[in-house]
C-alpha positions, 0 to 999 in steps of 0.5 A: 466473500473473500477477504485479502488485505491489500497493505499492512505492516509488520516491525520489531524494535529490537531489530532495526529503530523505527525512528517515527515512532518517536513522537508521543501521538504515536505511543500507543503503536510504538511496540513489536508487531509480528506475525502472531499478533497479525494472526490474532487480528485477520482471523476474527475479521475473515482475512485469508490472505495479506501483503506485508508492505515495507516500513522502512528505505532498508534493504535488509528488511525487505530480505526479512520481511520475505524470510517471514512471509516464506515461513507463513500461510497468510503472507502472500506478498510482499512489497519490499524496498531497493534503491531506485536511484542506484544503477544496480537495481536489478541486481538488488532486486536479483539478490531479494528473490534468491533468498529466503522467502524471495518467490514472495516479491510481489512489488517495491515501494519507496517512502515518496511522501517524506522527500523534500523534493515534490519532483523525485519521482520524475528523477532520470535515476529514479525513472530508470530504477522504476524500469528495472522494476517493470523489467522484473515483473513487479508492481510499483507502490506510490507512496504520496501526498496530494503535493506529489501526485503530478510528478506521479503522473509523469512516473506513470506515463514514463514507464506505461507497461507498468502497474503501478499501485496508489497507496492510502489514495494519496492521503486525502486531507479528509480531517480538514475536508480539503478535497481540492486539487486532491480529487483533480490530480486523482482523476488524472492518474486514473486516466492512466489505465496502469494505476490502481489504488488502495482504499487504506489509511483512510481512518488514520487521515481522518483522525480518532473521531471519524466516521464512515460518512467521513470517508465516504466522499473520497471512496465514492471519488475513487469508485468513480476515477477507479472503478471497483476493478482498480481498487484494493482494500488494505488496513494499514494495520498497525497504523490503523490502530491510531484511529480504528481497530484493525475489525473496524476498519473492514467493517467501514469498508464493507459499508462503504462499497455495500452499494456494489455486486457481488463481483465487484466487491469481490474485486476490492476485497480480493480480486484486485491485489491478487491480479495485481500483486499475482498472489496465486491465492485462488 
């Protein structure tokens, strides 16, 4: 079966500072990850093909990100980052695909989560940097916490002609097994028929002794609000490594959509990231 992963990341500390590293729980990531040490870990699990997700608000790393993924046979996609709030979006986002790599653009994201405003995806400025991303072509990447998902369904609704992609399903509280409002909100996002999420970061979220009947109650959630054909398998990796190995994490998700056909784990595992971020991988 085919196996694309739908969200992971790449850094270099000598390039640019990755200041959330700094704290000592995440000392075990704080070191280079390049396309080589990806190389090592998609081979062994089957992988044929990944989207490399930005780490960092900084343009510049976006361009880099495609420059690497332009020189790479795996790396089909990459979900960059410009300035939503600047009136220039389409012109950040022109400049991105000029360069280097920049046929590689499959989607923007913003980091959402650590913004102290729940409402800043409901922002006029940011409502119209999300349409200069629709009128590109491009997918949107909502990075949340459950806190957040209700200006996320007013983003949603406001660009409608968009696909937007509901990263790590909005960070469940699956350590505490909180699942409320989480569930709730979810399910309203999935009445929108242009959200799609990814099945990612689970592990991370349920910290380093979990299990895959840990994970179960929100992936079973999301099948019934999503529906395989709306939801993508991603690692998180290097992330990932906090909780599970990049292997590990792929062999929990193909238990935990065992239960589905042929063609429907088709669509989790492939199908899904290539209609939604037009990879051209078939």
């Amino acid at each position: 079966m085919r196996r694309i992963d739908a969200h992971h990341h790449l850094w270099d500390l000598s390039a640019r500072p990755q200041d959330w590293l700094d704290g000592p729980e995440l000392r075990t990531i704080r070191r280079d990850f390049g396309p080589a040490d990806l190389s090592a870990v998609t081979g062994p699990a089957g992988v044929d093909a990944t989207v490399l997700v930005q780490v960092l608000n900084d343009i510049d790393e976006t361009a880099e990100f495609l420059a690497v993924a332009g020189k790479s046979d795996l790396i089909k996609g990459v979900v960059g980052w410009v300035d939503l709030t600047a009136p220039d979006v389409a012109e950040q986002l022109d400049r991105l695909r000029s360069g280097p790599g920049g046929e590689r653009l499959a989607g923007i994201r913003h980091l959402v989560e650590p913004e102290p405003d729940p409402d800043w995806l409901m922002r006029p400025d940011v409502l119209a940097g999300l349409r200069a991303v629709r009128d590109a072509g491009l997918a949107y990447d909502l990075l949340t916490r459950p806190h957040q998902l209700p200006a996320a369904l007013v983003a949603v609704r406001a660009v409608p002609d968009m696909v937007f992609v509901l990263d790590h399903l909005s960070k469940p509280d699956i350590a505490g097994g909180v699942l409320q409002p989480w569930a709730t909100h979810l399910a309203a996002l999935a009445a929108e028929p242009n959200v799609v999420a990814k099945v990612s970061g689970l592990v991370t979220e349920a910290g380093p002794q979990w299990t895959v009947e840990d994970l179960r109650p929100c992936v079973e959630i999301a099948l019934e609000a999503f529906g395989p054909d709306r939801l993508m398998a991603g690692t998180d990796w290097p992330v990932c490594l906090l909780a599970a190995s990049y292997g590990e994490v792929f062999d929990a998700a193909a238990r935990l959509f065992a239960g589905l056909s042929e063609t429907e784990r088709d669509q989790v595992f492939a199908g899904t990231a290539e209609r939604v971020y037009r990879l051209g991988t078939s």
